[in-house]
SEKE-305012 format. One record per atom (N, C-alpha, C, O): x, y, z; atom name; residue in three letters. Coordinates in nm, 2 decimals. Atoms other than C-alpha are relative to their C-alpha. Layout:
BEGIN
<u->X	v->Y	w->Z	atom->CA	res->ALA>
...
END
This chain:
BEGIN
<u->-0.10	v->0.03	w->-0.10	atom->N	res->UNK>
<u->5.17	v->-5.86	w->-15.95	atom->CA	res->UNK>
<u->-0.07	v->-0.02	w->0.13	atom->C	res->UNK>
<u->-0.16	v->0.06	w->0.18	atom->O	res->UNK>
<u->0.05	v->0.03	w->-0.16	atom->N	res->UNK>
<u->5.10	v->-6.00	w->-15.60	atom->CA	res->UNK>
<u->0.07	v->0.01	w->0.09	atom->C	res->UNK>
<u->0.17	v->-0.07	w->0.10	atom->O	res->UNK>
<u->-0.07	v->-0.01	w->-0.12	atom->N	res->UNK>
<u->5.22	v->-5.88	w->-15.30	atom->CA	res->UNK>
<u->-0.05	v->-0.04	w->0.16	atom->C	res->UNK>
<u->-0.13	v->0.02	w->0.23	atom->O	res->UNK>
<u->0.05	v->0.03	w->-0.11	atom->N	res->UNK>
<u->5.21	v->-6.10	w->-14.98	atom->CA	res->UNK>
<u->0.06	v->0.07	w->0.11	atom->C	res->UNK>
<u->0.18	v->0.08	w->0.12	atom->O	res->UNK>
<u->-0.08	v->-0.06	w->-0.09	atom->N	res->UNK>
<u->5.25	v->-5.88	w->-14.65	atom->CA	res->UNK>
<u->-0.05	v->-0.02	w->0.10	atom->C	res->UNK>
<u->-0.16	v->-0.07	w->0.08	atom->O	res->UNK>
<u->0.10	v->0.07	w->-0.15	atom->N	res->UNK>
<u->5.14	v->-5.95	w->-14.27	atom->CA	res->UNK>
<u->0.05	v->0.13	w->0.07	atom->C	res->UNK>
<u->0.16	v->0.17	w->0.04	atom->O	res->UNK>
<u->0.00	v->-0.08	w->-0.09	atom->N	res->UNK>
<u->5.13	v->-5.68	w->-14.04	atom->CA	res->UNK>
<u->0.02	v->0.20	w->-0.04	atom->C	res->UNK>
<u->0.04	v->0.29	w->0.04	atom->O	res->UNK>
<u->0.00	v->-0.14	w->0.06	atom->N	res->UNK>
<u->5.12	v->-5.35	w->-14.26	atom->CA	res->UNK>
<u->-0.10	v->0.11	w->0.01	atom->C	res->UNK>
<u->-0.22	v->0.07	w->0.00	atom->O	res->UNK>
<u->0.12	v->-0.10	w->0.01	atom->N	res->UNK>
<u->4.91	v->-5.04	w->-14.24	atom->CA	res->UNK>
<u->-0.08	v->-0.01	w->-0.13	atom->C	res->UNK>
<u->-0.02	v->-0.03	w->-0.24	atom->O	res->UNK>
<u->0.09	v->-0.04	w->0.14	atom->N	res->UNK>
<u->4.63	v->-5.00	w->-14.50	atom->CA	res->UNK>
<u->0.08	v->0.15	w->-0.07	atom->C	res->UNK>
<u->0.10	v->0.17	w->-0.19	atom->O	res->UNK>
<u->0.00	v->-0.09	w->0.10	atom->N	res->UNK>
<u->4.73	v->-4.67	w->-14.56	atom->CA	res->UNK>
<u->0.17	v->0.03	w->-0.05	atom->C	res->UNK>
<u->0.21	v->0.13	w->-0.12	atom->O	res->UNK>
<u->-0.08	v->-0.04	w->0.09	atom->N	res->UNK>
<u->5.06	v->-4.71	w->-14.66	atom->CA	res->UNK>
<u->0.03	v->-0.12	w->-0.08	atom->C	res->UNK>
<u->0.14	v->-0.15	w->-0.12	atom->O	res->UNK>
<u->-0.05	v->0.08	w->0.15	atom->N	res->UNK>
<u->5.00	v->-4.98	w->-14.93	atom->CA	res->UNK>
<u->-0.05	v->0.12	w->-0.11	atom->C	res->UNK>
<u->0.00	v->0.10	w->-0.22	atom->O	res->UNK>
<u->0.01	v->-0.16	w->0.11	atom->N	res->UNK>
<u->4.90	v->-4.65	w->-15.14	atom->CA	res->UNK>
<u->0.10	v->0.05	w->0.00	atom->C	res->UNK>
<u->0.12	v->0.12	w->-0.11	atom->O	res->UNK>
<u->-0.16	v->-0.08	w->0.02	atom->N	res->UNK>
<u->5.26	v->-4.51	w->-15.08	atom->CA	res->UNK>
<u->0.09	v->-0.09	w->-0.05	atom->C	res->UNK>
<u->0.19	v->-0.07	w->-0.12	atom->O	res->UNK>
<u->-0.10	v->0.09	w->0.07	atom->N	res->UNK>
<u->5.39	v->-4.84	w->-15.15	atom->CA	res->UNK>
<u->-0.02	v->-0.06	w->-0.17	atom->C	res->UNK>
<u->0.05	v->-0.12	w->-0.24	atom->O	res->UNK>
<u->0.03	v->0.02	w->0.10	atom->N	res->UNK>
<u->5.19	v->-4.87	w->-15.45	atom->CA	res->UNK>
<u->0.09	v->0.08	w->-0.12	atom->C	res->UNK>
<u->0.14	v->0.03	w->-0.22	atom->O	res->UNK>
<u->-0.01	v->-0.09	w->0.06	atom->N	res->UNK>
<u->5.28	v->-4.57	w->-15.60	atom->CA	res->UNK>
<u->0.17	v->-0.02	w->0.01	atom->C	res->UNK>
<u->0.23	v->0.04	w->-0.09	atom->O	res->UNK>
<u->-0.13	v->0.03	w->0.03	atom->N	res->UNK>
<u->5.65	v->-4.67	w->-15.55	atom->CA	res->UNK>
<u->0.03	v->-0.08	w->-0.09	atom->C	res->UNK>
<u->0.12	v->-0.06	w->-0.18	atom->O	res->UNK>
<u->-0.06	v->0.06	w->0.09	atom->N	res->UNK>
<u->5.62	v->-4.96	w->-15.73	atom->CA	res->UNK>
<u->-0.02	v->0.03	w->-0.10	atom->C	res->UNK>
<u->0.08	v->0.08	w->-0.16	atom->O	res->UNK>
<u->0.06	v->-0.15	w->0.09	atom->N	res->UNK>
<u->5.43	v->-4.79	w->-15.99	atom->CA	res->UNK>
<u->0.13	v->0.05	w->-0.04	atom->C	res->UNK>
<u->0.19	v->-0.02	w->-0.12	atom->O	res->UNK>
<u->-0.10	v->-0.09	w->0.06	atom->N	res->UNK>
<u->5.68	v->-4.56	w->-16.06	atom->CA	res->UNK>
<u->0.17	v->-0.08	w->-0.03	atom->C	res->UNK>
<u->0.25	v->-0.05	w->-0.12	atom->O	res->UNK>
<u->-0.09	v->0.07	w->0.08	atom->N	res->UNK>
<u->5.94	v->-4.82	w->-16.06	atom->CA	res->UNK>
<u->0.00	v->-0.11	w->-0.15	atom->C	res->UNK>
<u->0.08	v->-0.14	w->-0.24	atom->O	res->UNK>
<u->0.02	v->0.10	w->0.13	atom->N	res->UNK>
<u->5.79	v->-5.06	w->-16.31	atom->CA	res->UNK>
<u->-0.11	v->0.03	w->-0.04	atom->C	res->UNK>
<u->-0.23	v->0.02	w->-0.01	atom->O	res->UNK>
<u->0.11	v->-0.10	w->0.06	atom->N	res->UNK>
<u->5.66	v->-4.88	w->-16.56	atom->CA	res->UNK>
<u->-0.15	v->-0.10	w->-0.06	atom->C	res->UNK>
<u->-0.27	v->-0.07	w->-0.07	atom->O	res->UNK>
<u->0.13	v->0.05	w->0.13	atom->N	res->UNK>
<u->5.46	v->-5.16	w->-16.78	atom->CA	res->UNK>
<u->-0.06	v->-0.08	w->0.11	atom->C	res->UNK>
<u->-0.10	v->-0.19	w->0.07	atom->O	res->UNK>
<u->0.13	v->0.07	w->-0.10	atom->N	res->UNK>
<u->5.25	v->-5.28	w->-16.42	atom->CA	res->UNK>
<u->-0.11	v->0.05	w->0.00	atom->C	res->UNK>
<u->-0.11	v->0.15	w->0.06	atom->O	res->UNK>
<u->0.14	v->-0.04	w->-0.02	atom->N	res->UNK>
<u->4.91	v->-5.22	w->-16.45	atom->CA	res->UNK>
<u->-0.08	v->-0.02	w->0.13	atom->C	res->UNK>
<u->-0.16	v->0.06	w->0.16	atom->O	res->UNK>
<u->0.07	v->0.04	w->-0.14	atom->N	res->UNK>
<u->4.78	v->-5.36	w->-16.13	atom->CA	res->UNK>
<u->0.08	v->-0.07	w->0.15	atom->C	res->UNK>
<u->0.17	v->-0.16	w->0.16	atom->O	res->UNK>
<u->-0.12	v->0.05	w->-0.08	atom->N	res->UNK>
<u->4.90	v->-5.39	w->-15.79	atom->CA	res->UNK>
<u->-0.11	v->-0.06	w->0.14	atom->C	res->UNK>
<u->-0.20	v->0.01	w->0.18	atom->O	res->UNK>
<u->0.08	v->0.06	w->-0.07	atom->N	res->UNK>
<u->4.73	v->-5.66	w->-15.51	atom->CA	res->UNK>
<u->0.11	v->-0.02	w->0.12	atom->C	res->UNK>
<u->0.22	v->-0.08	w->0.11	atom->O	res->UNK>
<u->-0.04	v->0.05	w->-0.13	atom->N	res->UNK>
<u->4.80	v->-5.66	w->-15.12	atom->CA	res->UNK>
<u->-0.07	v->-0.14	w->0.00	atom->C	res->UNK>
<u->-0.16	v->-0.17	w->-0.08	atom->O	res->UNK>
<u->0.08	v->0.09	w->-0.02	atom->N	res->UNK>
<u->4.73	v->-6.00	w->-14.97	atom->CA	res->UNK>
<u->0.07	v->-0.05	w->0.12	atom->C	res->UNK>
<u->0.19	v->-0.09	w->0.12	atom->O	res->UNK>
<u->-0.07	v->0.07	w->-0.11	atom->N	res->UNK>
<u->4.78	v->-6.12	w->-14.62	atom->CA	res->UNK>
<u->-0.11	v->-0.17	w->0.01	atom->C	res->UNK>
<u->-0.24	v->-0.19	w->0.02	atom->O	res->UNK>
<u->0.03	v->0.15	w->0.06	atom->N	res->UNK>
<u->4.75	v->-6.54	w->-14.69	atom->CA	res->UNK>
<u->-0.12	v->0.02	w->-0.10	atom->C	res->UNK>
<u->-0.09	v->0.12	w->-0.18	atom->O	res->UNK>
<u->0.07	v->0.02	w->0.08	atom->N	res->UNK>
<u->4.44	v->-6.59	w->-14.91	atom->CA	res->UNK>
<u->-0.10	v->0.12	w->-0.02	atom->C	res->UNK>
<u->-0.18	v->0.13	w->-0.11	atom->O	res->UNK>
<u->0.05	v->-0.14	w->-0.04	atom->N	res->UNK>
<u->4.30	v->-6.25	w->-14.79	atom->CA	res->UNK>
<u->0.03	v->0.11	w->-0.09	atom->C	res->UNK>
<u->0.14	v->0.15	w->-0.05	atom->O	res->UNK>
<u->-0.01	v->-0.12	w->0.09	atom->N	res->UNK>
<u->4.29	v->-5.94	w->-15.08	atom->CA	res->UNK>
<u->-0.01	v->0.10	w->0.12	atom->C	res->UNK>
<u->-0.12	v->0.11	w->0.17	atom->O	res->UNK>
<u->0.02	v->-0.13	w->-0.08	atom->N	res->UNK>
<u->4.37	v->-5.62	w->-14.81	atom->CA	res->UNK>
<u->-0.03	v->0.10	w->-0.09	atom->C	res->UNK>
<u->-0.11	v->0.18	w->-0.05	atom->O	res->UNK>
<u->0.00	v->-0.14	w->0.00	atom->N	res->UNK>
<u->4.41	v->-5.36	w->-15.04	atom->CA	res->UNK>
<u->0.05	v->-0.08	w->-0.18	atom->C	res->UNK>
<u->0.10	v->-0.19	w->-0.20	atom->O	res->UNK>
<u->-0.01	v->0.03	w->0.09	atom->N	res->UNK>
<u->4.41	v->-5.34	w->-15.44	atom->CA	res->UNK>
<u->0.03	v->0.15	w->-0.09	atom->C	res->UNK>
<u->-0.02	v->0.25	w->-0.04	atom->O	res->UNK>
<u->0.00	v->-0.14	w->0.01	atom->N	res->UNK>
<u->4.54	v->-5.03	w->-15.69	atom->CA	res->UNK>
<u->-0.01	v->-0.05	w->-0.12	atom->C	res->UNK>
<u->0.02	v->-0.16	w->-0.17	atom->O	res->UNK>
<u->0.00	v->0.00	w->0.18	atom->N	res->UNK>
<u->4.51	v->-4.99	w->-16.04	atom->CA	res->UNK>
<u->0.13	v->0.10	w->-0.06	atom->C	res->UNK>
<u->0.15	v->0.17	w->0.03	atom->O	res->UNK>
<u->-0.07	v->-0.10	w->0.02	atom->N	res->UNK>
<u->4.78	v->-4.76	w->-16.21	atom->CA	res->UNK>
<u->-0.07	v->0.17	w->-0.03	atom->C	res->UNK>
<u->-0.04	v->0.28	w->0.02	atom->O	res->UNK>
<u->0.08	v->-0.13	w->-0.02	atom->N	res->UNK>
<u->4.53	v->-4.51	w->-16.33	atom->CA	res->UNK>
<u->-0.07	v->0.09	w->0.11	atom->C	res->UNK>
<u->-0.07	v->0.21	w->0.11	atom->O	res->UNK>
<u->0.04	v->-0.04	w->-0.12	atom->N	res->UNK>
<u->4.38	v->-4.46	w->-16.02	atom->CA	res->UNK>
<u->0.11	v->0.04	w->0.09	atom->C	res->UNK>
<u->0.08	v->0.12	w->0.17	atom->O	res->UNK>
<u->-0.07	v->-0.09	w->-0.06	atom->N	res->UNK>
<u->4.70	v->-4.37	w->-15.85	atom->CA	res->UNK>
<u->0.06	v->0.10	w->-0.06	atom->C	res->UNK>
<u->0.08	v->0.20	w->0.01	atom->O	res->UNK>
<u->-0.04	v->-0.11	w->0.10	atom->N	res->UNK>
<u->4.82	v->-4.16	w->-16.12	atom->CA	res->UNK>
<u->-0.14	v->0.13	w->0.00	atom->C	res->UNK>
<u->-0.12	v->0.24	w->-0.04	atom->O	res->UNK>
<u->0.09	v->-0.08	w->-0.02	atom->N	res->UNK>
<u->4.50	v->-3.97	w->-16.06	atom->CA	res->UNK>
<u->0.04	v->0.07	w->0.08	atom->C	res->UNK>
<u->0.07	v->0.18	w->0.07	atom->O	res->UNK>
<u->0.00	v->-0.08	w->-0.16	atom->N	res->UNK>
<u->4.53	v->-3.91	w->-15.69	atom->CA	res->UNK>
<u->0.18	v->0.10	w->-0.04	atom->C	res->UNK>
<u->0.22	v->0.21	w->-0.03	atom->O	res->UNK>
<u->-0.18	v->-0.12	w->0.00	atom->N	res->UNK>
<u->4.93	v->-3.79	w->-15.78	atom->CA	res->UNK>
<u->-0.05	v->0.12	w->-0.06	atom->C	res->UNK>
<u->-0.01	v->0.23	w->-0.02	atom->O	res->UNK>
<u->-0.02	v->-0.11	w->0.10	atom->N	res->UNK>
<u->4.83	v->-3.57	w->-16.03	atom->CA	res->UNK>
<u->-0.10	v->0.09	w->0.08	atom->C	res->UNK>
<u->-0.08	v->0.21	w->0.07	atom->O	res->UNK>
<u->0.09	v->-0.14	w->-0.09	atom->N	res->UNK>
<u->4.54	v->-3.37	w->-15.78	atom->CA	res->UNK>
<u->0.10	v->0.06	w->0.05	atom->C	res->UNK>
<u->0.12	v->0.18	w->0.02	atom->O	res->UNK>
<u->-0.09	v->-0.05	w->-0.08	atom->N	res->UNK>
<u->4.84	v->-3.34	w->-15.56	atom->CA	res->UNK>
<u->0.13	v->0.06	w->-0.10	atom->C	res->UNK>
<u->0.22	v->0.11	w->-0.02	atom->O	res->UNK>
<u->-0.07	v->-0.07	w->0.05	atom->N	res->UNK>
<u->5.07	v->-3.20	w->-15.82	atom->CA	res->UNK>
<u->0.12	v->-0.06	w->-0.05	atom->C	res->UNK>
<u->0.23	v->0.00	w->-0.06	atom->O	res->UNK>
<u->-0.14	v->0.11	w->0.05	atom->N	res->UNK>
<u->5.31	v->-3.52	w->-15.95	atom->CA	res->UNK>
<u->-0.10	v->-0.10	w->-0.03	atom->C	res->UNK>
<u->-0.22	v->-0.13	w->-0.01	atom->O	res->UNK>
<u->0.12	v->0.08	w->0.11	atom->N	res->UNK>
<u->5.20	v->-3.77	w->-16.17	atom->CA	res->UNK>
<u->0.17	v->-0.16	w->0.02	atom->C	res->UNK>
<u->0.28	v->-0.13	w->0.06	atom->O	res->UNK>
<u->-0.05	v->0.05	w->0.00	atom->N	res->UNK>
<u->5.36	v->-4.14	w->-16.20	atom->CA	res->UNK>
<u->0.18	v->0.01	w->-0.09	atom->C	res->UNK>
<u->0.29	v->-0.01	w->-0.05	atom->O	res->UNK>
<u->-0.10	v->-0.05	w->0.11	atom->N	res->UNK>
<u->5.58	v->-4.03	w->-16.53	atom->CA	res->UNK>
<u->0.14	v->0.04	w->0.09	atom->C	res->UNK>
<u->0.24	v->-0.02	w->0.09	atom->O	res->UNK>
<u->-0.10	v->-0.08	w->-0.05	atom->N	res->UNK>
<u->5.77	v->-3.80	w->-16.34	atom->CA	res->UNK>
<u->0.09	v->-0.08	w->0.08	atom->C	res->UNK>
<u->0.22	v->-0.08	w->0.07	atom->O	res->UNK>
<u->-0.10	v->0.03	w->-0.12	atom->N	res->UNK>
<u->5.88	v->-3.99	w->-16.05	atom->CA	res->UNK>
<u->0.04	v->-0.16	w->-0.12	atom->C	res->UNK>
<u->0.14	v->-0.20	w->-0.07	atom->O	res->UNK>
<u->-0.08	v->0.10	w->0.07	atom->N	res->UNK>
<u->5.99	v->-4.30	w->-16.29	atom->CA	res->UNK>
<u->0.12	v->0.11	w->-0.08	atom->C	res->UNK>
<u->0.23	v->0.07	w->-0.11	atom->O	res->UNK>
<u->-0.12	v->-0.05	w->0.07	atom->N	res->UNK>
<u->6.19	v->-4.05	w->-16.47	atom->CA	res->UNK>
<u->0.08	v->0.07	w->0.04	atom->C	res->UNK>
<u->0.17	v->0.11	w->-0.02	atom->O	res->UNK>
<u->-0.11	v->-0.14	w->-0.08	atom->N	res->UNK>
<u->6.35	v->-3.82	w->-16.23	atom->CA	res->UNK>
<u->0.03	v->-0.09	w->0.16	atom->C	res->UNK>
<u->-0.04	v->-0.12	w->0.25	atom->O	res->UNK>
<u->-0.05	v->0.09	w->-0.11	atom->N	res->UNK>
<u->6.54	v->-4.03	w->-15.98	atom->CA	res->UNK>
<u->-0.05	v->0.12	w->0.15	atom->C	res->UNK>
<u->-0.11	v->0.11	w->0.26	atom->O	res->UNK>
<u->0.00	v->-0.13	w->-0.18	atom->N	res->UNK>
<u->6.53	v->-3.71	w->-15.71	atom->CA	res->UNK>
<u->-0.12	v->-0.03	w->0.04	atom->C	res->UNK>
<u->-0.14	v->-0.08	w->0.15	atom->O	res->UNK>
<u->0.12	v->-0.03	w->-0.04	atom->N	res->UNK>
<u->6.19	v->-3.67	w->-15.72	atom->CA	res->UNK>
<u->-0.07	v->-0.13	w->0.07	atom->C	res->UNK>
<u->-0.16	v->-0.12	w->0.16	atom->O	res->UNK>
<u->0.05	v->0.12	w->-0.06	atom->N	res->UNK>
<u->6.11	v->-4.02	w->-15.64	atom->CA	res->UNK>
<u->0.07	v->-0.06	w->0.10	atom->C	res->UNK>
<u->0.05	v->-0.17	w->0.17	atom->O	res->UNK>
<u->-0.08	v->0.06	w->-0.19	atom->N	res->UNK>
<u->6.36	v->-4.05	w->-15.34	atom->CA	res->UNK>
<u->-0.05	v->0.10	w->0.10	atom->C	res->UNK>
<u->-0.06	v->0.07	w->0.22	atom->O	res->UNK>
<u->0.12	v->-0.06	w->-0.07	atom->N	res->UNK>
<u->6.15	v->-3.72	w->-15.24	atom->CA	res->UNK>
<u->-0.09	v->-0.07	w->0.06	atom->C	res->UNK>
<u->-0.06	v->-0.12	w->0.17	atom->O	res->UNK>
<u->0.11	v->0.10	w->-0.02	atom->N	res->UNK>
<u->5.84	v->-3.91	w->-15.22	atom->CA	res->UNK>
<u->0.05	v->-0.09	w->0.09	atom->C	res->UNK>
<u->0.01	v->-0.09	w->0.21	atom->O	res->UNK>
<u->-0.01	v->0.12	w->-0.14	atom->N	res->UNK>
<u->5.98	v->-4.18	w->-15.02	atom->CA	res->UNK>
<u->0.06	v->0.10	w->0.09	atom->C	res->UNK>
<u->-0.01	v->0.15	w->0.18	atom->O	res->UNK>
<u->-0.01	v->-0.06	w->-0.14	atom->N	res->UNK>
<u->6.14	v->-3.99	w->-14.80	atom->CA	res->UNK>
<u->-0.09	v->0.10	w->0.11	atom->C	res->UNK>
<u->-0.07	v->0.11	w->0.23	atom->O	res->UNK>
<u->0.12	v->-0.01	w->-0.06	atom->N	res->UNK>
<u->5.83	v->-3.79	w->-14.71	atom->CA	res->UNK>
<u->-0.09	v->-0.12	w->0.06	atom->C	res->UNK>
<u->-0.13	v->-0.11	w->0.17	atom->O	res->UNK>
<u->0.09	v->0.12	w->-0.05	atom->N	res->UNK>
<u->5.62	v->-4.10	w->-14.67	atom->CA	res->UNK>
<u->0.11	v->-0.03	w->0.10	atom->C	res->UNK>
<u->0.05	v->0.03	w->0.20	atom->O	res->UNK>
<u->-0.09	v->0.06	w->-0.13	atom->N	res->UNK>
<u->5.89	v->-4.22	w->-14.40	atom->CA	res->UNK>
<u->0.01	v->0.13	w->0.05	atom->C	res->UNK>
<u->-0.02	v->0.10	w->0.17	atom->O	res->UNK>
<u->0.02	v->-0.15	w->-0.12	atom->N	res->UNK>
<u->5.89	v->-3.85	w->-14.22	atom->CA	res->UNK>
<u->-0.10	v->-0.05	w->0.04	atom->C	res->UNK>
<u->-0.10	v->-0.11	w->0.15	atom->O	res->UNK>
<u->0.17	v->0.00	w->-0.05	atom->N	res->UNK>
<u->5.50	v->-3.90	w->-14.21	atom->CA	res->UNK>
<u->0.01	v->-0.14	w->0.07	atom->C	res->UNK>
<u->-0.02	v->-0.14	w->0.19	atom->O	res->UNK>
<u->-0.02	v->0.06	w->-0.09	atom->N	res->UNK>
<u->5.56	v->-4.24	w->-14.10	atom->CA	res->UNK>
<u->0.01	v->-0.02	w->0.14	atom->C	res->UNK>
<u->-0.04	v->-0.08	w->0.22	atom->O	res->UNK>
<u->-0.10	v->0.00	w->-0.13	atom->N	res->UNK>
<u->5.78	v->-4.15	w->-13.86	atom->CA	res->UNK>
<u->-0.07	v->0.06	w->0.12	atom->C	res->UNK>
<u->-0.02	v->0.07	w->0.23	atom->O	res->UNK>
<u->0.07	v->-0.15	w->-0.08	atom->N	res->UNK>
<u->5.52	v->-3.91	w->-13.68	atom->CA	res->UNK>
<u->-0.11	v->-0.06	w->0.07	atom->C	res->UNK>
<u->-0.18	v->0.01	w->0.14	atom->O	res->UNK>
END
């Protein structure tokens, strides 16, 4: 899947990854791109890693609606700050 975006932070295509991620389970790879430009690139494994140090894993938040309106709504607190 390719995602074109213009004016985004780097560090929250990792929070947006991990959304989509968790919404669509059978994505394996997920590509920023502002025009012809690769910003930012994630693999599924590799975010499912970093969740699971921190104590949540992809699985969960596709299966548990709460927990994955958690997650966003922390990333938009931190946003917000």
């Amino acid at each position: 899947m390719n995602v074109n975006l213009e004016g985004q932070q780097e560090a929250s295509f990792f929070d947006q990854a991990v959304v989509t991620f968790a919404m669509i389970e059978n994505l394996g790879e997920l590509r920023y791109f502002n025009n012809q430009k690769e910003l930012s690139s994630f693999s599924r494994g590799a975010v499912d890693l970093i969740l699971e140090a921190n104590g949540t894993n992809l699985n969960e938040l596709n299966k548990d609606d709460d927990k994955l309106q958690e997650y966003i709504d922390k990333v938009n607190l931190d946003e917000s700050k």
